[in-house]
DSSP file (Angstrom, degrees, kcal/mol; ACC not computed):
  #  RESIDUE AA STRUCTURE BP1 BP2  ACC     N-H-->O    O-->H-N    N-H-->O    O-->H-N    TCO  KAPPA ALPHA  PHI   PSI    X-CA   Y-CA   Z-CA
    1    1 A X              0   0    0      0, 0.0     0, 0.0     0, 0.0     0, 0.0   0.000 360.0 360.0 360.0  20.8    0.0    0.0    0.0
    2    2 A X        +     0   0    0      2,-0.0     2,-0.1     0, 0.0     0, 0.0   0.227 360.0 100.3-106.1  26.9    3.0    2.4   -0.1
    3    3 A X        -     0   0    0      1,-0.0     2,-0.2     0, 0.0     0, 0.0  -0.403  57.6-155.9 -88.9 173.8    2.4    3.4   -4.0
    4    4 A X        -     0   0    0     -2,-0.1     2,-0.2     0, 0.0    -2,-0.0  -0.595  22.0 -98.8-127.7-164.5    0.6    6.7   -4.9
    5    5 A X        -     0   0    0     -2,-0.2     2,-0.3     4,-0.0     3,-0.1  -0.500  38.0-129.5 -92.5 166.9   -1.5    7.9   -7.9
    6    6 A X     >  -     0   0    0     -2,-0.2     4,-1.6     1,-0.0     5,-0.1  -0.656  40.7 -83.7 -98.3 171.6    0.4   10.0  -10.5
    7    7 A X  H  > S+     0   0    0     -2,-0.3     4,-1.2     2,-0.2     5,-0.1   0.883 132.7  45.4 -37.2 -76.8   -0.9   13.3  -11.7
    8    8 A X  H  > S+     0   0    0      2,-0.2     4,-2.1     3,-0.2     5,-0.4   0.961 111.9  53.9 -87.3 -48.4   -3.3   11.4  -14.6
    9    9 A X  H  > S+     0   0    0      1,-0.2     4,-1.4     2,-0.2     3,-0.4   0.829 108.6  53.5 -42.1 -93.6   -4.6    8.6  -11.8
   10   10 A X  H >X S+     0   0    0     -4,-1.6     4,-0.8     1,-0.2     3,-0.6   0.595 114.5  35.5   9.0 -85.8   -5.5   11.5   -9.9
   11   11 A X  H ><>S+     0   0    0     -4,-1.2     5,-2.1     1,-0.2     3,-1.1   0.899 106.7  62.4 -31.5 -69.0   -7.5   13.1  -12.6
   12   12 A X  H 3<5S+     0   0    0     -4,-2.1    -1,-0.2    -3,-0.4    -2,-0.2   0.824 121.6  22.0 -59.0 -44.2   -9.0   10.3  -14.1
   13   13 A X  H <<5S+     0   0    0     -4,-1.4    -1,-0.3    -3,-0.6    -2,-0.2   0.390 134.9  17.0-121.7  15.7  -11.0    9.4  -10.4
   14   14 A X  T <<5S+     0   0    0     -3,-1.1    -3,-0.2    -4,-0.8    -2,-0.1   0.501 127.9  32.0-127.7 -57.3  -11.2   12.7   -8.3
   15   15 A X  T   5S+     0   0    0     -5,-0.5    -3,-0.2    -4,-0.3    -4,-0.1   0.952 130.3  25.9 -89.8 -45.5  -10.6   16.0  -10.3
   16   16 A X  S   <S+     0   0    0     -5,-2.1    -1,-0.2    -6,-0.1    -4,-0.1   0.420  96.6 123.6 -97.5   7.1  -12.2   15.1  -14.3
   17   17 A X        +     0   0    0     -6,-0.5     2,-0.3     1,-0.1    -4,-0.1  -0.701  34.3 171.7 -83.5 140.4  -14.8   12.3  -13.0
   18   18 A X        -     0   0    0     -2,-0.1    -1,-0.1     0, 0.0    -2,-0.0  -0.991  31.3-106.8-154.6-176.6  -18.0   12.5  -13.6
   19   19 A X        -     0   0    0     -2,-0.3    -2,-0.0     1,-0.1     0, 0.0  -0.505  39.8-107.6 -87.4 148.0  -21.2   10.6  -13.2
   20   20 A X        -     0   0    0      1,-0.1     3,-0.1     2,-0.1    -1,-0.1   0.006  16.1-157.5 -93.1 138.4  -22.8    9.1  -16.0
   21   21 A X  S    S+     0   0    0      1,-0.5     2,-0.4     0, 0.0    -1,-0.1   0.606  78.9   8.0-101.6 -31.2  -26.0   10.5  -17.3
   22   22 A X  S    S-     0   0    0      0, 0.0    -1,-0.5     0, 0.0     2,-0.2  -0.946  78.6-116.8-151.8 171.2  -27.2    7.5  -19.0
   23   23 A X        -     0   0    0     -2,-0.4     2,-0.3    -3,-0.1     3,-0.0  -0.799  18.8-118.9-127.2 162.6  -26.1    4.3  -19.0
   24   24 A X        -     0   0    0     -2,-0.2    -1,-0.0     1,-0.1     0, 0.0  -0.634  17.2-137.2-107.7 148.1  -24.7    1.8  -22.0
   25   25 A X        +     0   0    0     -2,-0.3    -1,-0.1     2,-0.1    -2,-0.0   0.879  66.6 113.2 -42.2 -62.2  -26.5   -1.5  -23.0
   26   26 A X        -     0   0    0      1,-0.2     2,-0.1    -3,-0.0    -2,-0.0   0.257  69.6-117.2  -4.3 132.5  -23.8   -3.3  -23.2
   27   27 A X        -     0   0    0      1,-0.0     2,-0.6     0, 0.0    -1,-0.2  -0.601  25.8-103.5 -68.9 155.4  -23.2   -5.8  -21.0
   28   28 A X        -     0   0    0     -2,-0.1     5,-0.1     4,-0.1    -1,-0.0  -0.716  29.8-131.3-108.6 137.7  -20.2   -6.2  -18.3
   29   29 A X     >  -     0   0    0     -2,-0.6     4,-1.8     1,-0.1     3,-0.1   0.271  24.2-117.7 -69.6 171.8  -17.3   -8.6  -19.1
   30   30 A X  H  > S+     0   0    0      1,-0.3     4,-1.9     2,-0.2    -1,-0.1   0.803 112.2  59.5 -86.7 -30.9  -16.6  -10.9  -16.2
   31   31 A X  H  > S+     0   0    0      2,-0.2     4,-0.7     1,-0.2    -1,-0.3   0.701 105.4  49.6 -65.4 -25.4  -13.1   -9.6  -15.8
   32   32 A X  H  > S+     0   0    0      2,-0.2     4,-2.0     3,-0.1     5,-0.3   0.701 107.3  50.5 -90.8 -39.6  -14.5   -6.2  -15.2
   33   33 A X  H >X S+     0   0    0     -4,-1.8     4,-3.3     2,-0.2     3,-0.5   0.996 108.9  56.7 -70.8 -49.2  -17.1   -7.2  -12.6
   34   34 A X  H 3X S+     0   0    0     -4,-1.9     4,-1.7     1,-0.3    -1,-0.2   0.787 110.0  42.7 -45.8 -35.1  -14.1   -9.1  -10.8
   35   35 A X  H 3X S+     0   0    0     -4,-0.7     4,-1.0     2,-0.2    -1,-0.3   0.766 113.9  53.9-101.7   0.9  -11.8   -5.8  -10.5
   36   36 A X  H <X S+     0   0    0     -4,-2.0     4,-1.2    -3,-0.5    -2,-0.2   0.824 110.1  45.9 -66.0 -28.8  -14.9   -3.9   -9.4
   37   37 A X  H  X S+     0   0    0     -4,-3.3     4,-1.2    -5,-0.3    -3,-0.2   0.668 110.5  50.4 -94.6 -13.1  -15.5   -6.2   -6.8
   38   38 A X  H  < S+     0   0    0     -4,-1.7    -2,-0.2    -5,-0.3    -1,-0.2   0.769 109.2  55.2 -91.0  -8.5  -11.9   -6.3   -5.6
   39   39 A X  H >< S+     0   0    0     -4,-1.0     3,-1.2     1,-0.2    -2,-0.2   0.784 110.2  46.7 -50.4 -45.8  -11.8   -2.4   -5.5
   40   40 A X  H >< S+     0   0    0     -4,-1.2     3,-2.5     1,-0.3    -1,-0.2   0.885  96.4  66.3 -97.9  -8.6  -14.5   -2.4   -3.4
   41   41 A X  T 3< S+     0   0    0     -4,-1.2    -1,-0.3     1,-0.2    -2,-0.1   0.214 107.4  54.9 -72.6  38.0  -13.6   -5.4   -0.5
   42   42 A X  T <  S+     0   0    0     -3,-1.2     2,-0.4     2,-0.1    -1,-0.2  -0.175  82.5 111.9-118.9  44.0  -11.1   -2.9    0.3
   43   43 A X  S <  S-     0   0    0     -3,-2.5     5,-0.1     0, 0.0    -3,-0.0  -0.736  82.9 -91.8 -94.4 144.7  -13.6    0.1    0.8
   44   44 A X        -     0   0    0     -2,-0.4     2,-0.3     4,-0.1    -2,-0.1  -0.339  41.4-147.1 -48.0 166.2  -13.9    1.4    4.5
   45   45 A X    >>  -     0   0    0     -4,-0.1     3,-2.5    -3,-0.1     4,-1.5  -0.630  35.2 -91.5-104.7 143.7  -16.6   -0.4    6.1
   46   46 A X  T 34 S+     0   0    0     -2,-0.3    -2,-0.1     1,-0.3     4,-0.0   0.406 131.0  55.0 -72.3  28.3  -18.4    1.5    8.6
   47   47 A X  T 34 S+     0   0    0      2,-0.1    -1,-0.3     4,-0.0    -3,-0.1   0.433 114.7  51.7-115.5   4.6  -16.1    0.4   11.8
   48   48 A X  T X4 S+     0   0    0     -3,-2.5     3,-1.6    -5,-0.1    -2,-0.2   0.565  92.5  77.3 -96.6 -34.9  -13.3    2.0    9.2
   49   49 A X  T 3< S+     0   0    0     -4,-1.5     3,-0.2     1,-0.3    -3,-0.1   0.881  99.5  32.6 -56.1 -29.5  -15.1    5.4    8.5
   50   50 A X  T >  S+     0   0    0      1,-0.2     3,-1.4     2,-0.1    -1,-0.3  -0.205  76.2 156.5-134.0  46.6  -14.3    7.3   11.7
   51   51 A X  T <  S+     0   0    0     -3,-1.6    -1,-0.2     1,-0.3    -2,-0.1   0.683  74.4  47.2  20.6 -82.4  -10.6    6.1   13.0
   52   52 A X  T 3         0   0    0      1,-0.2    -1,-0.3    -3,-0.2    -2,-0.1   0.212 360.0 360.0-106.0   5.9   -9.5    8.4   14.8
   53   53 A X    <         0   0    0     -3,-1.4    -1,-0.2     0, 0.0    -2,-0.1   0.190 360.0 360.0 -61.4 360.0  -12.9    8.8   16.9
């Protein structure tokens, strides 16, 4: 966990996102649901949210 973003990682998911107005037909490949779903088991949890409390 000691890596950072660079400048365009940065961009890409804080400063230029934004949310989607509509959404695409497409379906999503199985490989894509897999790194969405390891991105999020390491999202805080609520016994995570508030640390320093």
């Amino acid at each position: 966990m000691g890596e950072t973003l660079d400048e365009g990682g940065l961009d890409l998911i804080f400063r230029a996102a934004r949310p989607r107005n509509a959404r695409r037909e497409e379906p999503v490949s199985d490989p894509g649901l897999g790194a969405v779903f390891a991105l999020m088991a390491m999202a805080p949890t609520g016994a995570k949210c508030s640390p320093a409390r």
